[in-house]
Backbone as ProteinMPNN parsed JSONL, in Angstrom:
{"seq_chain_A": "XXXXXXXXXXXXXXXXXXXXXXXXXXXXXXXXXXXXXXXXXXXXXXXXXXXXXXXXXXXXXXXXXX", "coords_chain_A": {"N_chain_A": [[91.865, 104.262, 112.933], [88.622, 102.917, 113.302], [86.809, 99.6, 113.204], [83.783, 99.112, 112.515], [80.861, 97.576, 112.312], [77.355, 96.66, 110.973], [73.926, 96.015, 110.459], [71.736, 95.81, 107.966], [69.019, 95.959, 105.683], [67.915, 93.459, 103.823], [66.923, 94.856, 100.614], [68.262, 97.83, 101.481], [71.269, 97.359, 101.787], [71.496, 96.208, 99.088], [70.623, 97.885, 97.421], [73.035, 99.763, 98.697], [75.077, 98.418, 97.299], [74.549, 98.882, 94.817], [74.813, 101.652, 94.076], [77.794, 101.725, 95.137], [78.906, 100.531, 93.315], [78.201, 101.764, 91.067], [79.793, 104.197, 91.361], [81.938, 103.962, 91.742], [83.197, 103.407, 93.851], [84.478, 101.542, 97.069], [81.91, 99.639, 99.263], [82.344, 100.106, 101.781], [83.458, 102.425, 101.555], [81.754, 103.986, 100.698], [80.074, 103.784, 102.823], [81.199, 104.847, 105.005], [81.071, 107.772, 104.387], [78.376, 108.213, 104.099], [78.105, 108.003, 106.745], [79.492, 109.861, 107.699], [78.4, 112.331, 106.508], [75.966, 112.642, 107.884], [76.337, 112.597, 110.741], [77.923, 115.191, 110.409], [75.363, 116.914, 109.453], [73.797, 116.21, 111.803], [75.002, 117.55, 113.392], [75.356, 120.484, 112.31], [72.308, 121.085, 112.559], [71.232, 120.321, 115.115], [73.311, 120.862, 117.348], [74.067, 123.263, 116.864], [71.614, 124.633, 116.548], [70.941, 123.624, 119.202], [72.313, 124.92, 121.156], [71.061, 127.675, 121.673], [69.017, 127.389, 123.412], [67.06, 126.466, 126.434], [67.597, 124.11, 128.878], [65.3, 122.174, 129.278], [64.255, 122.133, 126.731], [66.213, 121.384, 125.185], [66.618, 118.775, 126.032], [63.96, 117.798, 124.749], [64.491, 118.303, 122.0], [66.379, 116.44, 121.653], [64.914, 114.281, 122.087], [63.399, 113.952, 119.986], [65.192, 113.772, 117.751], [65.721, 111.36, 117.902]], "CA_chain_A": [[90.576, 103.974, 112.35], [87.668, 102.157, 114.031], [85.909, 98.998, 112.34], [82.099, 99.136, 113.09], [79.504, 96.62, 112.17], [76.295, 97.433, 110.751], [73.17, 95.087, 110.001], [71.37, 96.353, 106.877], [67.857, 95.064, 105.866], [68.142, 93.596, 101.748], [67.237, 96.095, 100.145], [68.776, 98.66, 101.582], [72.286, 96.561, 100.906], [71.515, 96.24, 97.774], [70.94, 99.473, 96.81], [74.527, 100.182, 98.859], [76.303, 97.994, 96.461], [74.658, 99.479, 93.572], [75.374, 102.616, 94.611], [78.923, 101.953, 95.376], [79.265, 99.722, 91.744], [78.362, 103.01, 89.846], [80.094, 105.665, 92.023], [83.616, 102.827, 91.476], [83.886, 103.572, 95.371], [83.652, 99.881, 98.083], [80.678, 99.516, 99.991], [82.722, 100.692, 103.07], [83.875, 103.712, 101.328], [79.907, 104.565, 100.77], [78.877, 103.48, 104.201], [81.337, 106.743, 105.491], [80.667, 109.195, 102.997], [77.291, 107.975, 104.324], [77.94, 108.516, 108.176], [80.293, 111.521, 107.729], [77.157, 113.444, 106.3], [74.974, 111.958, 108.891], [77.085, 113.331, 111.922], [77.482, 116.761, 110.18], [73.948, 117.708, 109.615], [73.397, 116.678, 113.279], [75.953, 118.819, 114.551], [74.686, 121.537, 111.978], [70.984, 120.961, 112.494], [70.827, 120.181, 116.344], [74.343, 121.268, 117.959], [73.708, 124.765, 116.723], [70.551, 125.025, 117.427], [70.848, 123.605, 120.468], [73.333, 126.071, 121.834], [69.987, 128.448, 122.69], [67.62, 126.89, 124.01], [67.168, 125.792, 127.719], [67.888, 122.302, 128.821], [64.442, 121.558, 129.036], [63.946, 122.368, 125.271], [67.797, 120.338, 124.7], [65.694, 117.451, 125.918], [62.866, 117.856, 123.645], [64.837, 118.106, 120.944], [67.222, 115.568, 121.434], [64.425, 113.235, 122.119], [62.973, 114.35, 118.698], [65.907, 113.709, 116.864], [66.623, 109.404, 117.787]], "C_chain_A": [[89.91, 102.861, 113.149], [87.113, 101.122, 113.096], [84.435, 98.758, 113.061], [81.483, 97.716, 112.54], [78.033, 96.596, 112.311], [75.462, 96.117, 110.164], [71.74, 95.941, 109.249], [70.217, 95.427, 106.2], [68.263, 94.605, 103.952], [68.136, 94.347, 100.999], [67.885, 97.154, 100.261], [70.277, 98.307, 100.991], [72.303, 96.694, 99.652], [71.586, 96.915, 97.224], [72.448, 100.053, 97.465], [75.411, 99.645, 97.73], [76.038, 98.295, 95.369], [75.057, 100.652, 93.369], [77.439, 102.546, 94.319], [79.757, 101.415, 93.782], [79.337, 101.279, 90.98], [79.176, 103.769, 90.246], [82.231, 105.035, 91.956], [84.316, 103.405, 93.057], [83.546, 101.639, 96.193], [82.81, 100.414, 99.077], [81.532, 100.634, 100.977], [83.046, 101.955, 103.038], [82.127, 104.994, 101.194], [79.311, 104.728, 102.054], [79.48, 105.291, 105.289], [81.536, 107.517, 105.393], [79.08, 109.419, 103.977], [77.02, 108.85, 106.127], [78.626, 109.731, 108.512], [79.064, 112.282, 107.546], [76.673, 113.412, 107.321], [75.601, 113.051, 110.301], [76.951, 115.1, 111.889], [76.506, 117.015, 110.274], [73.618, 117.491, 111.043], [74.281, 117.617, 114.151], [75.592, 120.557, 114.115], [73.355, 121.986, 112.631], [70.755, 121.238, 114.141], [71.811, 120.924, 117.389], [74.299, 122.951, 118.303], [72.775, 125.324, 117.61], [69.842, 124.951, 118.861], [71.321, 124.333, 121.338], [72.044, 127.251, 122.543], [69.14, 128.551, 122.918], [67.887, 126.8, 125.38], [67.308, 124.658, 127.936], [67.112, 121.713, 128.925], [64.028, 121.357, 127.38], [64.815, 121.556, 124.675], [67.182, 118.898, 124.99], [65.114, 117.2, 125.185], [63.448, 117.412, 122.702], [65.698, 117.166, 120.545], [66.243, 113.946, 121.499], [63.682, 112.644, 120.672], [63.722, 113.55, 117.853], [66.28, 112.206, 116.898], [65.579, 108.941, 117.341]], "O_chain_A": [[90.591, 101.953, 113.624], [86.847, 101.617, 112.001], [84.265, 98.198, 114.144], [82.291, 96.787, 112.555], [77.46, 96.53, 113.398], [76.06, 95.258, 109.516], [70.9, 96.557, 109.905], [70.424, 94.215, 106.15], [68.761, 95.353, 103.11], [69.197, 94.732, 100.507], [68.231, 97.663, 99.195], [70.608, 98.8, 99.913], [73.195, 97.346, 99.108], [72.466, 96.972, 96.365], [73.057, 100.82, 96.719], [76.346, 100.303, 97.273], [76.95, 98.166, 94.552], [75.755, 100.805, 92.367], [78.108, 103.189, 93.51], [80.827, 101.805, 93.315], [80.334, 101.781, 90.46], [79.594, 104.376, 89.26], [83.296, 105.634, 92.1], [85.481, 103.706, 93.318], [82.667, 100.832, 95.887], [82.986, 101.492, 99.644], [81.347, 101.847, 100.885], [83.031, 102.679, 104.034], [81.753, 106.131, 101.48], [78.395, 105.479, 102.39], [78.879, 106.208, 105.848], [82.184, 108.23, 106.159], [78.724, 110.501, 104.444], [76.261, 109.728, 106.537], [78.358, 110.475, 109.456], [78.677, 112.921, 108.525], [76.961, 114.413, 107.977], [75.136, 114.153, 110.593], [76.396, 115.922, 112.618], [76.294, 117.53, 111.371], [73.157, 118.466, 111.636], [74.165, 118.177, 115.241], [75.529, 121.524, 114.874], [73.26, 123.085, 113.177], [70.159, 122.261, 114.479], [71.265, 121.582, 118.274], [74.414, 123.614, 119.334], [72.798, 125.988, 118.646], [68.94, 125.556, 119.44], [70.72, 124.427, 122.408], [72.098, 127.608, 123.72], [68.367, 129.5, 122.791], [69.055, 127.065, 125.665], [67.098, 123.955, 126.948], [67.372, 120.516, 128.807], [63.482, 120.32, 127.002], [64.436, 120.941, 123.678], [67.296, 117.984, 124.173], [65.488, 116.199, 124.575], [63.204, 116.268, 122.319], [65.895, 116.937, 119.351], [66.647, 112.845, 121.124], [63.46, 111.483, 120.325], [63.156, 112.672, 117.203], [67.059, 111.768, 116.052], [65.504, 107.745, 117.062]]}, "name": "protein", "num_of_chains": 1, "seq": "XXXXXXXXXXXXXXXXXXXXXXXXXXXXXXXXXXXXXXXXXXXXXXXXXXXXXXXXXXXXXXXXXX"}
């Protein structure tokens, strides 16, 4: 396992730890629930669909997507 380090504006925080208070998971357990999804849908969303396109279009879309 990797430890990361993430800088999170107040609110957003805040709403993580309320979040994680109701759900009786720790912040950290929220944050990669959080980035697990995150990864998938781009591998769903872009990976896929990137597969047939041209590599000018794999540009496009990758420039799209940051």
């Amino acid at each position: 396992m990797k430890t990361v380090s993430v800088a999170l504006n107040q609110k957003l925080y805040a709403k993580l730890v309320l979040m994680a208070e109701k759900s009786g998971r720790s912040v950290d357990e929220c944050l990669e629930l959080a980035v697990g999804e995150y990864v998938e849908n781009y591998e769903d969303i872009y990976k896929t669909d990137l597969n047939s396109v041209s590599s000018l279009e794999r540009s496009f879309f990758l420039s799209v997507g940051e």
